[in-house]
C-alpha positions in Angstrom: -0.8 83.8 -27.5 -0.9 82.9 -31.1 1.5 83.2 -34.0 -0.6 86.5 -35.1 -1.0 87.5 -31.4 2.4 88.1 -31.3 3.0 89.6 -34.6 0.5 92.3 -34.0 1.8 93.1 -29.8 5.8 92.8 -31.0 5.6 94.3 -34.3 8.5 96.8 -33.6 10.6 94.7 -32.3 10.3 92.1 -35.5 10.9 94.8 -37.6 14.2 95.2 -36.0 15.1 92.2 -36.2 14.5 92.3 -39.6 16.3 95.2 -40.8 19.6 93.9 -38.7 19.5 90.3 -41.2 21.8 91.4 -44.2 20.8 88.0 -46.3 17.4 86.6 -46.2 16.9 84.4 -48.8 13.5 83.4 -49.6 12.5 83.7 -46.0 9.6 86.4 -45.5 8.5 88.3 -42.5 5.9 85.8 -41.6 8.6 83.4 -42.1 10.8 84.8 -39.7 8.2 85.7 -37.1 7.1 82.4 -36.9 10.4 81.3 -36.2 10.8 83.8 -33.0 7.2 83.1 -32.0 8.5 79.7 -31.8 11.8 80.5 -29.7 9.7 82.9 -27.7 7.3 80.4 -26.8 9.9 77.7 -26.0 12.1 79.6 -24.0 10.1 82.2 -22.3 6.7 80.9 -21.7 5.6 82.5 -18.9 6.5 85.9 -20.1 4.6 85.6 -23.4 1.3 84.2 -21.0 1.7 87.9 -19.8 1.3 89.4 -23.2 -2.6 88.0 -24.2 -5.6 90.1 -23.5 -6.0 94.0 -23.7 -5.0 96.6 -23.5 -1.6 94.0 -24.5 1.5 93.4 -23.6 2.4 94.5 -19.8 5.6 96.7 -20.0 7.8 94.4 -18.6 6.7 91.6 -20.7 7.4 93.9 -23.7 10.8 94.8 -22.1 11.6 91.0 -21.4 10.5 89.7 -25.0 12.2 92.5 -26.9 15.6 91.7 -25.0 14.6 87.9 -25.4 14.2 88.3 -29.2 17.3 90.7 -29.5 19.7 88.4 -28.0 18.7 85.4 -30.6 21.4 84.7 -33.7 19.2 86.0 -36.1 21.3 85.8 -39.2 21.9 82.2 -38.2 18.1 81.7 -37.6 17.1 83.1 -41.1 19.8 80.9 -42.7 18.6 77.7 -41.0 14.6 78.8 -41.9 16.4 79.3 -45.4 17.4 75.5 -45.6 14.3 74.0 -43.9 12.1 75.6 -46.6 15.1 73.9 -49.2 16.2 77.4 -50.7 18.8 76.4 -52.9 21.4 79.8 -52.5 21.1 79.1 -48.4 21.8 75.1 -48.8 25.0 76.4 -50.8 26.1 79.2 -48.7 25.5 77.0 -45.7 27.7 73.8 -47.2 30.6 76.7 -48.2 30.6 78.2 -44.8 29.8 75.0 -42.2 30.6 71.9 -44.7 34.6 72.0 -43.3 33.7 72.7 -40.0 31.3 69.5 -39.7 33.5 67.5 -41.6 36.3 68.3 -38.2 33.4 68.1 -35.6 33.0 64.4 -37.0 36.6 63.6 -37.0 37.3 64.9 -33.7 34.3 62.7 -32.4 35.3 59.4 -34.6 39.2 59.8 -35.1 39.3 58.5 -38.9 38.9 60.5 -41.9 36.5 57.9 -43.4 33.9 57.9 -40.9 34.0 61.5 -40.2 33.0 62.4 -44.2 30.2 59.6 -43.8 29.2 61.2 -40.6 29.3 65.0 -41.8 27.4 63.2 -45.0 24.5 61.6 -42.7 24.6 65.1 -40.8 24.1 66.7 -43.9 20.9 64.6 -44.9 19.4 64.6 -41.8 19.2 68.7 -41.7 17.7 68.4 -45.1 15.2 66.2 -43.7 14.2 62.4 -44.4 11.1 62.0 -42.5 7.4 63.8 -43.3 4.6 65.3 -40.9 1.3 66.0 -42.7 2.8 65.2 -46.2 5.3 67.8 -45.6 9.3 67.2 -45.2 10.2 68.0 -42.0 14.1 69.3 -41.5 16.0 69.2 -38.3 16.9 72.8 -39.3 13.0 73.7 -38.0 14.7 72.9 -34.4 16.8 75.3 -34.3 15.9 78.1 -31.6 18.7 80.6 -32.3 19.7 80.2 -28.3 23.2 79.9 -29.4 24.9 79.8 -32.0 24.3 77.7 -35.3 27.4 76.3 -34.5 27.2 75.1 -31.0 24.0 73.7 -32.0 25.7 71.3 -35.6 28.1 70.4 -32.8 25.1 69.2 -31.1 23.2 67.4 -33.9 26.2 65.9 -34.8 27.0 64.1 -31.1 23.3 62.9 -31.4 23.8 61.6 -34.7 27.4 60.1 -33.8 25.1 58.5 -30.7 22.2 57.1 -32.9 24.7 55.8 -35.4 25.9 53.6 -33.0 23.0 52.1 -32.4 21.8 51.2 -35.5 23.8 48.7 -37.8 22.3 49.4 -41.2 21.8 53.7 -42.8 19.2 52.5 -44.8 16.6 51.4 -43.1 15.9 54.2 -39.9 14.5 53.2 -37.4 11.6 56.5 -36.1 12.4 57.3 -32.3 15.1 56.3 -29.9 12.9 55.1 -27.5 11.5 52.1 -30.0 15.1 50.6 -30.0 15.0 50.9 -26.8 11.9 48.4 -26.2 12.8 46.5 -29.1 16.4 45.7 -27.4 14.4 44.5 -24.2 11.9 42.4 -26.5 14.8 40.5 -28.2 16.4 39.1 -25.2 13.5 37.9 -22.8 14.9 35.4 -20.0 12.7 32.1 -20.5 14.3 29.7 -23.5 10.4 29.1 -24.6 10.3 33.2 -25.5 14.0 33.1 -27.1 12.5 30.5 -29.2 9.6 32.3 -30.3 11.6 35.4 -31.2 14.5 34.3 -32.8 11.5 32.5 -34.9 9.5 36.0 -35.1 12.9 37.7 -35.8 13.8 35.2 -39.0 10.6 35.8 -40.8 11.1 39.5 -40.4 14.6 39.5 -41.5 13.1 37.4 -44.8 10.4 39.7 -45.5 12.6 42.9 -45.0 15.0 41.4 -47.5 12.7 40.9 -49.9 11.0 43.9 -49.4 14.1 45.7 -50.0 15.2 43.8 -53.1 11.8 44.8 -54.3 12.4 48.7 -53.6 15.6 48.6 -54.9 14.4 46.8 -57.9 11.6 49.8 -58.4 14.1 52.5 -58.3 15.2 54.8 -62.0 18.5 53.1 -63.3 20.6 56.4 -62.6 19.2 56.3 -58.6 20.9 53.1 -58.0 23.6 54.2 -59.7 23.7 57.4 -57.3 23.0 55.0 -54.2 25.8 52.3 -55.3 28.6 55.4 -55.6 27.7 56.3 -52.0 26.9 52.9 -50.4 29.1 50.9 -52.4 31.7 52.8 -53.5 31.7 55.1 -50.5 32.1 57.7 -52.4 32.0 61.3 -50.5 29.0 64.2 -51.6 31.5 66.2 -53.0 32.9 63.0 -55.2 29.4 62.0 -56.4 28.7 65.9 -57.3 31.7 65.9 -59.8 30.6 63.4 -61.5 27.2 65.0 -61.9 28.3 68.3 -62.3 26.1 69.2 -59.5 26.9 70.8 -55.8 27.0 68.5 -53.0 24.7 69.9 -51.2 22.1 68.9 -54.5 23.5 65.3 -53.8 22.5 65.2 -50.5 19.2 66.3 -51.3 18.7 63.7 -53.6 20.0 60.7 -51.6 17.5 62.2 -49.0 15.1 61.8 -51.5 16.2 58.1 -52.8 16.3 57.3 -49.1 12.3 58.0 -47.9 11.1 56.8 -50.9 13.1 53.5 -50.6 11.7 53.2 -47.0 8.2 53.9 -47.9 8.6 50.7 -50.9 9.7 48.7 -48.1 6.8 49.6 -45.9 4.6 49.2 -48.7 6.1 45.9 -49.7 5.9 44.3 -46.7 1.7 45.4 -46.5 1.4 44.1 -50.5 3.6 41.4 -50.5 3.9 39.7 -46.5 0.4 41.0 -45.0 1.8 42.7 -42.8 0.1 45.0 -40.6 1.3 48.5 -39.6 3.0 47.2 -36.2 4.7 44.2 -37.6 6.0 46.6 -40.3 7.3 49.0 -37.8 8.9 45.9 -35.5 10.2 44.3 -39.0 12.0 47.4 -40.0 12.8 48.8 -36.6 14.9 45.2 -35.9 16.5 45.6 -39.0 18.0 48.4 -38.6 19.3 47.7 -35.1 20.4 43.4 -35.7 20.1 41.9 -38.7 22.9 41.8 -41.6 21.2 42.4 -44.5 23.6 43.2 -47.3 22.2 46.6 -48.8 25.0 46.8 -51.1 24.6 43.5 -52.7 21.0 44.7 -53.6 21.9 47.7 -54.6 25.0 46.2 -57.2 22.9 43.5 -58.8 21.7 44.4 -61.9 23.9 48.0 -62.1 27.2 47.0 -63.4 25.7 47.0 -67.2 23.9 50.6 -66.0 27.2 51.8 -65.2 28.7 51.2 -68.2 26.3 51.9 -70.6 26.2 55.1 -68.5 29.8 55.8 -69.0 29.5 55.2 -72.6 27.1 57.9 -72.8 28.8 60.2 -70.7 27.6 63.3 -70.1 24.9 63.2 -72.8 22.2 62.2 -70.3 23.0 65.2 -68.0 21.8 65.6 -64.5 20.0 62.9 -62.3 17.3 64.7 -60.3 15.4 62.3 -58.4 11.2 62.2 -58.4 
């Protein structure tokens, strides 16, 4: 059954859904039906195999989808199809309601203030979205089934966060799947001395050209996005601290470091092609070992060369208004 299949056999029962959502944001019908196509087909499969073909849906497959698609949290699906698309009012509505809560998720799962903001922070960006499919940001937001509630499932994204954080040493440069560090960490420790050799040799050369590669990005970016990157990565300043300073909402700031952050990865990818020669799976082993071994210092790239952007931006004050990242 398609996305229009199941538009045109449930049609009632998405209108119903639709007139119980009291907020909706810039979310339209088709919006929202795709989202509960989505859920439907996730979590009750076999019914919706019942509902193709004429004369359409079986009674009891009716019955079963309609009770299937009334049970979902619909408000809480339209606000998260809200923030996938990046509607402003929802991004803001959704760090005034769920921005505390996070913030005690994280500090009941790392026991210290300081990591639990950088941890609700990292949460925060990683529902906006950092990674692209088809030129298109993808947010983690476009998971969300509305099985549950929105917060049972933050809870959730945050443990797996918490879990991936662990394993990787460095936030800027992400490694793509959890299953990569995986054969990565059995790469880097083969048994024979001869192997050792040869990747503590490979590993050196990547951990060069990753630096450099980094440098360069770094170097590339607009004076006012380091300056944005040093107050979080340097200063560890909080969202809410850096959007004072701009006069912006925090949940703007996390947008743009979201922002600062894929483009930073894709200099570094691009780098390492231009600059190293190398080709698309040495790239993906360079930066996939940085992230989970090597020390590079992120924040000494990221200071050199600000200090006299700071305080010529200080000077100027608020004159230059608003950073908004390209």
């Amino acid at each position: 059954m398609t996305v229009d299949e199941f538009q045109k056999a449930f049609r009632p029962e998405i209108a119903q859904v639709l007139l119980s959502i009291q907020r909706r944001y810039s979310v339209t019908d088709a919006d929202m039906a795709c989202a509960l196509y989505a859920s439907a087909k996730r979590y009750i499969s076999d019914v919706m195999e019942e509902t193709t073909g004429n004369p359409g849906p079986t009674e009891t497959a009716r019955k079963a989808t309609g009770e299937f698609i009334s049970s979902l949290n619909c408000e809480d699906l339209c606000l998260a199809v809200a923030c996938a698309k990046g509607d402003e009012a929802a991004w803001e509505d959704f760090f005034r309601e769920y921005r505390g809560y996070l913030v005690n998720v994280s500090r009941a799962m790392t026991q210290d203030a300081g990591a639990a903001e950088q941890l609700a922070d990292s949460t925060f960006a990683e529902l906006y979205g950092l990674r692209e499919s088809g030129g298109e940001r993808v947010s983690k937001f476009s998971f969300y089934s509305g099985r549950g509630s929105l917060r049972g499932w933050l809870r959730a994204v945050v443990y797996q966060l918490s879990a991936d954080m662990h394993r990787q040493s460095n936030r800027f440069v992400q490694t793509e799947e959890p299953e990569d560090l995986d054969r990565m960490a059995r790469a880097a420790a083969p048994p024979e001395r001869e192997a050792n050799t040869e990747i503590a040799f490979i590993r050196e050369r990547y951990r060069a050209a990753v630096s450099d590669s980094l440098s360069r990005a770094v170097s590339e970016l607009e004076p006012r996005e380091r300056l944005l990157l040093v107050h979080y990565y340097y200063d560890e300043m909080t969202l809410r601290e850096i959007g004072a300073l701009f006069d912006v909402h925090e949940a703007t700031i996390s947008r743009w470091l979201a922002k600062i952050q894929k483009r930073v990865r894709k200099l570094v990818e691009k780098s390492l092609v231009r600059d190293h020669r190398f080709n698309r799976r040495e790239v993906g082993e360079a930066i996939q070992l940085a992230a989970e071994q090597m020390d590079i210092n992120v924040r000494e790239y990221l200071f050199e060369g600000v200090s006299q952007e700071r305080e010529r931006d200080q000077t100027a004050g608020s004159a230059g208004g608003a950073m908004a990242p390209r």
